[in-house]
N, C-alpha and C positions, 0 to 999 in steps of 0.2 A: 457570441453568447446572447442567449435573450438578454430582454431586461430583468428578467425574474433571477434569473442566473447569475448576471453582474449585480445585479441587488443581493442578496443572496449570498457572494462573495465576500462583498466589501462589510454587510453587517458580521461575516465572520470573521472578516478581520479586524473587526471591534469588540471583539467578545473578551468580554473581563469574568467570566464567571469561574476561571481559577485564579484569581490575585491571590491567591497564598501560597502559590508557588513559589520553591525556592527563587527560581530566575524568573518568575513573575509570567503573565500571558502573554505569548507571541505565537498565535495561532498559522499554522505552516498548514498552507495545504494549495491542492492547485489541481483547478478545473474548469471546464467550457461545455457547453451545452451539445456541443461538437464535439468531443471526447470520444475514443470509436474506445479506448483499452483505458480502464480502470484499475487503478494497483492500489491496494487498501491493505494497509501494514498496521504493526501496535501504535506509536507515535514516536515524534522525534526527539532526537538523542541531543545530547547537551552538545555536540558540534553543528548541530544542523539548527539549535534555536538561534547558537551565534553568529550562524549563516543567515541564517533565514532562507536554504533552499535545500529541500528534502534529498537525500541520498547524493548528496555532493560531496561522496568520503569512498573509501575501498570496497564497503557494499553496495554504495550506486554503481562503481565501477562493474562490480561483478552482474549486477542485477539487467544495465545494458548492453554488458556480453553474455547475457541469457535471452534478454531480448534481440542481440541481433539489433538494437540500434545506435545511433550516435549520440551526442548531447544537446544540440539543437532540436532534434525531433523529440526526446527524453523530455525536455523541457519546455515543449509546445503544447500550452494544454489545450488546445484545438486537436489536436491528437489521440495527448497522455493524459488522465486523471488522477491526482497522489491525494490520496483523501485517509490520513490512517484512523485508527479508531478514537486518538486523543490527537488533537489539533497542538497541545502543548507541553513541550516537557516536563513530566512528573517528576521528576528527581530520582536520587539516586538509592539506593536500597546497599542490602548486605550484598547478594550477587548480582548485581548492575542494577540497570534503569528499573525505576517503580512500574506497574503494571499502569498501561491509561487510565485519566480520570472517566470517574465512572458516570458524571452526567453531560461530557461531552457530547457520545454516540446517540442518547434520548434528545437530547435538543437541537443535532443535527442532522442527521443520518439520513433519517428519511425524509428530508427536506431537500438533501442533496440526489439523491437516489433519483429522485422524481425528475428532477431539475437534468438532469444525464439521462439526454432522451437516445443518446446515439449509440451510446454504448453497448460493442459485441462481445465483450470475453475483460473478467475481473478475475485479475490475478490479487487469490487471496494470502497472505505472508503472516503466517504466526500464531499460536495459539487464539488469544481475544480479536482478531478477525474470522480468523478458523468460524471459532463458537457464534457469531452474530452472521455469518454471511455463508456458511453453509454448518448448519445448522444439525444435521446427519451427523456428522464427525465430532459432536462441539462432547461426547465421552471415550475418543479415541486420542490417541497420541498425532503429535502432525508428522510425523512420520506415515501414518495409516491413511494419514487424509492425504499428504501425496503420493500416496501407491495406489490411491484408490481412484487416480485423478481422471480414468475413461469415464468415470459414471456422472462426472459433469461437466465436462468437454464436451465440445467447444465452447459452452458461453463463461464456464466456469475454471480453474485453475488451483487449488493448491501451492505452495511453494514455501522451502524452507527458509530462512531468511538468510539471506544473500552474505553475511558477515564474514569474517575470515576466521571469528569464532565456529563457526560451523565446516573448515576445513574437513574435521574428521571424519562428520556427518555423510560429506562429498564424496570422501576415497570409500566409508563402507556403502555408502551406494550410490554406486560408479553408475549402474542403469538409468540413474536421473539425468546425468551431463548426457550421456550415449544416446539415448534410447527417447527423452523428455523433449528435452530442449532444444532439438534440430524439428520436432513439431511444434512448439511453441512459435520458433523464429518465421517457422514456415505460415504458421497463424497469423504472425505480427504484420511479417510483411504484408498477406494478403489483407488485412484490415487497413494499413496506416498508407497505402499506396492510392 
């Protein structure tokens, strides 16, 4: 990683601008200036704050058997880049997790953006990345933004979010497992090799 990158990291990793969080700031995210595949989700869940390492639960599982890769490459951010749109767990709402804080992404984003010189294809996950990072979709369903996913392919990606909540999502459209995700894999490999 440059120095601006590792700089850059570690002031995120200090970043206290949500202490009024219920479980307080523990900013999760993971990148290198070297990063060829970016994956930009909402933010992490109350198992992954107590981890401290993103998608190390049933939807990372599923997410790099959509990838097509293992967990030592999953977790090389000379690679992989895991940057979601709130660095830290929002808490919990009426039907799950709060939506990310909303001055995370202005005081990081594009700082990090820039900083991810290598980067060839960002796999976008879920509504509030949807709306900030392909911007076209940000008044459609994400369902519409991943059907719609030729029209920014290769650099770009769509995707629903990997949960097991989302099983139903999968069986009524089966064309995503079928039809997506054997050119995704074939995208990964050609980048991460």
């Amino acid at each position: 990683m440059t120095d601006a990158g590792a700089s850059l990291l570690a002031e995120i990793r200090t970043c206290d601008r949500c202490a009024g969080l219920p479980l307080g700031p523990r900013p999760i995210v993971q990148f290198s200036s070297k990063s060829k595949l970016l994956i930009v989700g909402q933010a992490p869940g109350r198992i992954t704050h107590h981890k401290g390492i993103p998608f190390d639960d049933p939807s990372g599982d599923r997410l790099r058997q959509w990838l097509g890769v293992d967990r030592d490459t999953f977790y090389n951010a000379s690679k992989i880049g895991i940057v979601p749109m709130g660095f830290c767990f929002p808490g919990t709402g009426k039907s799950g997790d709060l939506a990310p804080r909303a001055e995370c992404a202005p005081a990081w984003r594009k700082r990090i953006i820039e900083t991810l010189e290598a980067v060839e294809l960002t796999l976008v996950i879920g509504r509030y990345a949807i709306d900030w990072h392909l911007p076209q979709y940000a008044g459609s369903t994400v369902t519409d933004a991943v059907k719609s996913w030729t029209d920014v392919w290769p650099q770009k990606l769509a995707l629903p979010h990997p949960s097991p909540r989302n099983n139903r999502w999968l069986k009524v459209n089966s064309w995503f497992e079928h039809d997506l995700i054997p050119k995704l894999q074939s995208r990964v490999i050609q980048l991460l090799q």
